[in-house]
C-alpha positions in Angstrom: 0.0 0.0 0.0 1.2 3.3 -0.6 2.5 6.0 1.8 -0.3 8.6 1.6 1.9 11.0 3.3 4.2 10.9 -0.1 3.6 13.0 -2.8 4.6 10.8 -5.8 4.5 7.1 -6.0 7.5 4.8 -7.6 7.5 6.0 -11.6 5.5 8.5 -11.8 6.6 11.3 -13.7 6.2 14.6 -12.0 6.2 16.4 -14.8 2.8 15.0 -16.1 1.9 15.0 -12.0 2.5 18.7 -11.9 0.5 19.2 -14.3 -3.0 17.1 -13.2 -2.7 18.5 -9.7 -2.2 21.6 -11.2 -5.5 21.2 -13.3 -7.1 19.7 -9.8 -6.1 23.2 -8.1 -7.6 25.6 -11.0 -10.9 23.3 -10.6 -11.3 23.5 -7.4 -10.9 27.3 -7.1 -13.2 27.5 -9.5 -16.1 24.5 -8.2 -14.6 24.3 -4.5 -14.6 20.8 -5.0 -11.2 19.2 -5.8 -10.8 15.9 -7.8 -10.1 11.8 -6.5 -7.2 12.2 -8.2 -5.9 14.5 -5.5 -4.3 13.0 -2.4 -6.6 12.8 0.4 -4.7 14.6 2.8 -4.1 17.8 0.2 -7.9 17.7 -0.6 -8.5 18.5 3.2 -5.6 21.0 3.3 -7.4 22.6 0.6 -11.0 22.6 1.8 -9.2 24.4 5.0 -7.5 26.6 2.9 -10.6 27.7 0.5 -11.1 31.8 1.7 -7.1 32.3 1.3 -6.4 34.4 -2.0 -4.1 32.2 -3.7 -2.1 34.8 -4.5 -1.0 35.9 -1.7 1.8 35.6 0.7 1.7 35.1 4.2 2.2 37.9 6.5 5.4 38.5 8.4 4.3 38.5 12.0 7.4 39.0 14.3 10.4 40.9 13.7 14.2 42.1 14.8 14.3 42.4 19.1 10.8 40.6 18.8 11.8 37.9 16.8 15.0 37.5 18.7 13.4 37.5 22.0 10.8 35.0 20.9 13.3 32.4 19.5 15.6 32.7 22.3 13.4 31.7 24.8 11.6 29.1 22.8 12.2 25.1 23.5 13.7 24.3 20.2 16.4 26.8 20.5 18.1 24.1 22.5 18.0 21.1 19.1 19.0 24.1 16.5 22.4 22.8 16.3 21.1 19.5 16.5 18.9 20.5 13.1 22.0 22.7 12.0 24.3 19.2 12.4 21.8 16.6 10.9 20.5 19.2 8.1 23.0 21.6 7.5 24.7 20.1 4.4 21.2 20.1 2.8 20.7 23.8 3.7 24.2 25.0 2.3 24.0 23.0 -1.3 22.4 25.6 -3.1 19.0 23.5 -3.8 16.9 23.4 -0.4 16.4 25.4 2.7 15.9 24.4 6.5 13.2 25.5 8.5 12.2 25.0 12.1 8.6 27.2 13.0 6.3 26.4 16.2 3.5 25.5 17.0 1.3 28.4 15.4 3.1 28.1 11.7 5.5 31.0 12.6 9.0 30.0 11.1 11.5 31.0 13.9 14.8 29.7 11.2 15.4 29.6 7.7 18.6 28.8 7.0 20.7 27.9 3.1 22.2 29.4 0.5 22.2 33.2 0.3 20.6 32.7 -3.5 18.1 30.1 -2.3 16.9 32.6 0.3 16.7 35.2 -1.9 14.4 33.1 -4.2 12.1 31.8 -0.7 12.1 35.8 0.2 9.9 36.5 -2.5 7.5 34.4 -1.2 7.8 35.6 2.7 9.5 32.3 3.7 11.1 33.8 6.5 11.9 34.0 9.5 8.7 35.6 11.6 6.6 34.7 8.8 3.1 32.5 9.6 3.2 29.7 7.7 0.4 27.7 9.4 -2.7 26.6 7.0 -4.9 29.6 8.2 -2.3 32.3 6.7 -0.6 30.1 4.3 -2.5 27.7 2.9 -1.2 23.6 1.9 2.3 23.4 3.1 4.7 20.9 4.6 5.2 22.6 7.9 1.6 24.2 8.1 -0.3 21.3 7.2 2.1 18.8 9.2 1.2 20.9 12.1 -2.8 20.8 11.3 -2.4 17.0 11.0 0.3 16.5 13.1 1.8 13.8 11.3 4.6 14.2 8.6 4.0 15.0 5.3 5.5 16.1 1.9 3.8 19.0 -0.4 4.8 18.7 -3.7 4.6 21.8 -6.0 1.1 22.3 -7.1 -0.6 20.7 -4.2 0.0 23.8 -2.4 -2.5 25.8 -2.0 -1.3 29.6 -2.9 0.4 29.9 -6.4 3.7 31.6 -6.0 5.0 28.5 -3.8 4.0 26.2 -6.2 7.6 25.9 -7.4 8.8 24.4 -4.7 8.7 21.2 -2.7 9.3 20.4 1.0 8.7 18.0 3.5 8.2 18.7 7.4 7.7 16.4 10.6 6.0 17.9 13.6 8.2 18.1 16.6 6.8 16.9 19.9 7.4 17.7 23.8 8.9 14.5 24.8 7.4 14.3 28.8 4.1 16.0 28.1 3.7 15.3 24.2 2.3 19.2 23.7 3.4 20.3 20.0 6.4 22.4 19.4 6.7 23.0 16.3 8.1 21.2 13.2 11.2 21.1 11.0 11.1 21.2 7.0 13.2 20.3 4.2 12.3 22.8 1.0 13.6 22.6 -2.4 12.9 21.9 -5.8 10.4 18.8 -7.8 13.5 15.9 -6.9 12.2 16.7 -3.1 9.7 15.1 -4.0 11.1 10.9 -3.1 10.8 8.9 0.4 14.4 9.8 1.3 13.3 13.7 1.7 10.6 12.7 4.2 12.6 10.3 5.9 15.3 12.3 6.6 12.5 14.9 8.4 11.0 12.3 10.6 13.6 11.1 11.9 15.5 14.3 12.4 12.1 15.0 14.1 12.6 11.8 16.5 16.2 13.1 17.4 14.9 16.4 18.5 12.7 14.9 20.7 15.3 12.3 22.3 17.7 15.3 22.9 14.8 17.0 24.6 14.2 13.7 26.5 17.7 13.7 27.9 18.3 17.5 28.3 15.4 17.5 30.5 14.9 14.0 32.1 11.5 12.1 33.3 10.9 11.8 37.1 10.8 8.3 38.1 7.3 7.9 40.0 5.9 11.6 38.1 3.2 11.2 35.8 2.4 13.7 33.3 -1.1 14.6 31.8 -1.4 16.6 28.5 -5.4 17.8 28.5 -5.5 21.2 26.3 -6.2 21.3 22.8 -7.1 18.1 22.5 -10.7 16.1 22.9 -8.8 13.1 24.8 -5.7 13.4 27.6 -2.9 10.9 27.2 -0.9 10.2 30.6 2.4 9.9 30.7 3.4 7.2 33.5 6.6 4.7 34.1 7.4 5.5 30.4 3.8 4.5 29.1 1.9 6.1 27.1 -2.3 5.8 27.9 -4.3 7.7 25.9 -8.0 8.3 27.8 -11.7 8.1 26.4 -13.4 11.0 26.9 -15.6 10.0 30.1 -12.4 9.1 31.8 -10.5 12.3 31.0 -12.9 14.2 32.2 -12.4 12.4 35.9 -9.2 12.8 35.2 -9.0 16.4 34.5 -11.4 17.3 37.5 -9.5 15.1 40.2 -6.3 16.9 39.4 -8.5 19.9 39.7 -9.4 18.9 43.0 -6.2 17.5 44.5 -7.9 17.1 47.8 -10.1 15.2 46.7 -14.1 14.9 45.6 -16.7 12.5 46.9 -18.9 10.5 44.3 -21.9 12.9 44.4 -19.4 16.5 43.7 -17.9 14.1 40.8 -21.4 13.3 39.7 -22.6 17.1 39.5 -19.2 18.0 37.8 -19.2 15.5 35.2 -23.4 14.8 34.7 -24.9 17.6 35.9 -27.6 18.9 38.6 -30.4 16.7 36.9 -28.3 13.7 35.5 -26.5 12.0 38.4 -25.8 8.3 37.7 -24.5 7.3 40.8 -23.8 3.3 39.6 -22.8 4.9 36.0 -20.2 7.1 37.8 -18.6 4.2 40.3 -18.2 2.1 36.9 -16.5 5.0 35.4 -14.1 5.0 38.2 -13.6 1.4 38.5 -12.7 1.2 35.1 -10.7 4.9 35.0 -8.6 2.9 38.4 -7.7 -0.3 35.9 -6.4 2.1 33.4 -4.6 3.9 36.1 -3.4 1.7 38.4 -4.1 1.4 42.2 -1.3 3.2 42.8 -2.7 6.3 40.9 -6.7 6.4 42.3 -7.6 6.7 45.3 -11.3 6.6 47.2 -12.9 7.7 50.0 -13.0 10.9 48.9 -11.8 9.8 45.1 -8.2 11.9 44.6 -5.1 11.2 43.1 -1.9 9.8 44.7 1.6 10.7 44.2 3.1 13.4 41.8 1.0 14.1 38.8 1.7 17.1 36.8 -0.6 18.4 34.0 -0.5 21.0 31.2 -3.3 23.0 32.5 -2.0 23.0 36.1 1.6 24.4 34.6 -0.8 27.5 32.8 -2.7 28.0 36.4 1.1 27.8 38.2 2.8 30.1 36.3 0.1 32.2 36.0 0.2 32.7 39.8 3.5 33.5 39.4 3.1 36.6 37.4 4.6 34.9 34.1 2.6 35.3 31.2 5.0 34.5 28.9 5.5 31.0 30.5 1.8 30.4 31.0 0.8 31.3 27.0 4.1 28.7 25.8 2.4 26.1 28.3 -1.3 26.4 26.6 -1.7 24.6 23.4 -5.4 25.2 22.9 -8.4 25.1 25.1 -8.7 22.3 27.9 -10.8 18.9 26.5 -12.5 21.8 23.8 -15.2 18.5 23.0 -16.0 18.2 26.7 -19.7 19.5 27.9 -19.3 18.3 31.2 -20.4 21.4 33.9 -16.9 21.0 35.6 -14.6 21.1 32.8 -16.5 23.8 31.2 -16.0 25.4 34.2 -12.5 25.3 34.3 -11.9 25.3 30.9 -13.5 28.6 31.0 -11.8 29.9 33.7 -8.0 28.8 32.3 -9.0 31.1 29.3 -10.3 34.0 31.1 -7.1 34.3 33.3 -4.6 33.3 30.9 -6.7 36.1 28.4 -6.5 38.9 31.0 -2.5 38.5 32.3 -1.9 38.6 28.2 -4.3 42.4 28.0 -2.9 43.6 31.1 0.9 42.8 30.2 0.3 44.9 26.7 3.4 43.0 25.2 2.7 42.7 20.9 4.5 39.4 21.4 2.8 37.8 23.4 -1.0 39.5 22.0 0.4 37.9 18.6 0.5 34.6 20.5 -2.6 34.8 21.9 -4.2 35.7 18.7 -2.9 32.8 17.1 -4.4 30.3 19.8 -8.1 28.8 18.6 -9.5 30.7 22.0 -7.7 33.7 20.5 -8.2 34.1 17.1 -11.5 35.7 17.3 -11.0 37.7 20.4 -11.6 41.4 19.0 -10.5 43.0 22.6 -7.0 41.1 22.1 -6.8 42.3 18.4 -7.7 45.8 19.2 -4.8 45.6 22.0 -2.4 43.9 19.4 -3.0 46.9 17.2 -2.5 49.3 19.6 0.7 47.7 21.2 2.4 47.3 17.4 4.5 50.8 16.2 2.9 52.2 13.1 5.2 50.3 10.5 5.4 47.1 12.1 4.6 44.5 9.3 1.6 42.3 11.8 -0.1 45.6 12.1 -2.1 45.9 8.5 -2.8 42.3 9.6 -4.5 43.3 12.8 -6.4 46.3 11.3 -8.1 43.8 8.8 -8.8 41.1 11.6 -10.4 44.2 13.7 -12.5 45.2 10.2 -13.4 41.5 9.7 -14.5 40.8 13.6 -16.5 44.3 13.8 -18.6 43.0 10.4 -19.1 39.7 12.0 -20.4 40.9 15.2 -22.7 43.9 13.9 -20.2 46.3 15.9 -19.3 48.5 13.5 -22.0 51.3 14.8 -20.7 50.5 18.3 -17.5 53.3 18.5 -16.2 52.1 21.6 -15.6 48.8 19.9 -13.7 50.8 16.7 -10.4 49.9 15.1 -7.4 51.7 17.0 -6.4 54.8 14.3 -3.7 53.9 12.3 
């Protein structure tokens, strides 16, 4: 069976393949509907991608001290010359580029010859740049974040037209204790990109980034680790295993690490069911199974709480918000906590980790950290934070057009463009 996550199978001449995705893309900006003939996993890309203008470039969204300031103090400073060692003959031979971005899509390195940069340039691939799907369309390092998977874009499956000449591949880069994304590292160059070594050569330069971070910054023994924000489903971390939770059981999970002293069977009922829902036998099988996942170790009873050291994602937000670091608390949070779950107690909470994490981002009035926040799912339609964003960025910074149009778009959306208090900061 082919590798989906390959742009061209064994023989096929790219050439004549350029040329039928190319007639796939002009069809589907036209019908919105792209052709079987287009891999599946570009198809999506491209249904996420539809309102782009596929003419344009994406927007240059930190720069200079910003920039700097943002890399320096971003996890995968500490594998650049790990990237730099297993990459960097690539990036000097005058045919391909290396680039490491983050989570969000924002490249933080691009790094090759000075005439291959000059050529990516033209395009915005740049350091500061977003490349994620929402700003950029199909692309190895945007769409191997949206999937998080690895993945090769070969010319025209991208989505906007003046990156069409190029290939790349990209692998998505993972925090090795509590699996959060970091980011991902690409591989960009011409059509003869466009074979299994390319991708190969990504993944597992991917998988050596995360053992360095493994061993620069070891496991516990006896610490489990939960990772519950931006994703429907936790996975815990324990003894070097790997359990990833049904929903019912990550929601105990998430509200008994909420509640370290503990909660009786009824306070877990009205968190998890409801006022006018409680299953009292449905809840005790919950936990009985939730403690054979776990481990008796793990669950207590009597009131139900959690034994030993168990760290979570959403705790680390709620601890360094209490510590007045705002910057730590936004590189902790990689979305909203269990986003699918309705359950009164993680809505709740998942409410209130927003709220605070929202309002130590407006009070500290930094444009980095507003761009951050902007480019989270709970951000991205926050009008308040845009407004802020655009007030906080100098007059020629190059995010600011793009804050000014977000402001435009949100005030249409919510019927607040009679409302002046609500008005786009003057330029």
């Amino acid at each position: 069976m082919a590798d989906p996550w390959l742009a061209l199978e064994f023989g096929v001449d790219p050439a004549e393949r350029i040329a039928q995705v190319g007639a796939a893309h002009e069809a589907f900006l036209a019908a919105g509907a792209a052709p079987h003939r287009v891999r599946e996993v570009v198809r999506r890309s491209w249904e996420r991608s539809a309102r782009l203008d596929p003419e344009a470039t994406p927007p240059v969204d930190l720069t200079d001290d910003a920039l700097a300031a943002y890399r320096a103090a971003h996890p995968l400073v500490r594998v650049l010359p790990l990237f730099r060692d297993l990459l960097g003959g690539i990036a000097q031979d005058g045919a391909h580029l290396m680039a490491v971005c983050d989570a969000y899509g924002r490249l933080l390195w691009v790094e090759g010859h000075p005439g291959v940069l000059r050529h990516a340039e033209r395009m915005n691939f740049v350091p500061g740049a977003l490349w994620d799907e929402r700003h950029a369309g199909t692309n190895a390092p945007g769409t191997a974040l949206a999937v998080d998977h690895s993945v090769q874009i070969f010319a025209t499956e991208h989505f906007s037209r003046p990156v069409q000449r190029w290939t790349c591949a990209a692998a998505p880069i993972h925090d090795p204790v509590t699996g959060r994304l970091l980011g991902a590292v690409d591989i960009t160059g011409g059509d003869h990109l466009a074979n299994p070594q390319s991708l190969a050569l990504v993944r597992a330069t991917a998988r050596a980034a995360e053992a360095h971070l493994a061993t620069d910054r070891p496991v516990e023994p006896g610490v489990a680790t939960v990772t519950a924000l931006g994703r429907d489903e936790a996975e815990l971390r324990v003894d070097g295993r790997r359990i990833r939770l049904g929903r019912r059981h990550s929601e105990l999970l998430v509200l008994l690490l909420h509640h370290p002293e503990g909660r009786t069977g009824e306070q877990l009922g009205l968190d998890l069911y409801g006022d006018d829902r409680l299953h009292p036998v449905t809840l005790r099988a919950e936990l009985s199974r939730l403690r054979r996942v776990l481990g008796p170790e793990l669950l207590d009873s009597r009131p139900y709480r959690l034994r030993g050291t168990v760290r979570a994602d959403f705790t680390t937000v709620a601890d360094r918000l209490d510590q007045g670091d705002p910057a730590g608390a936004l590189d902790a949070y990689s979305g909203p906590l269990l986003p699918g779950s309705d359950a009164p107690g993680v809505t709740r909470l998942r409410r209130l980790i927003d709220g605070q994490l929202r309002a130590a981002v407006l009070a500290a009035a930094d444009p980095a950290l507003l761009a951050a926040w902007t480019a989270t799912p709970a951000g991205a339609d926050d009008l308040t934070a845009w407004q802020a964003l655009a007030r906080a960025l100098p007059a020629g910074a190059p995010r600011r057009p793009l804050a000014l149009a977000r402001i435009d778009q949100l005030l249409g959306e919510y019927d607040l463009t009679s409302a002046t208090s609500l008005q786009r900061p003057r330029n």
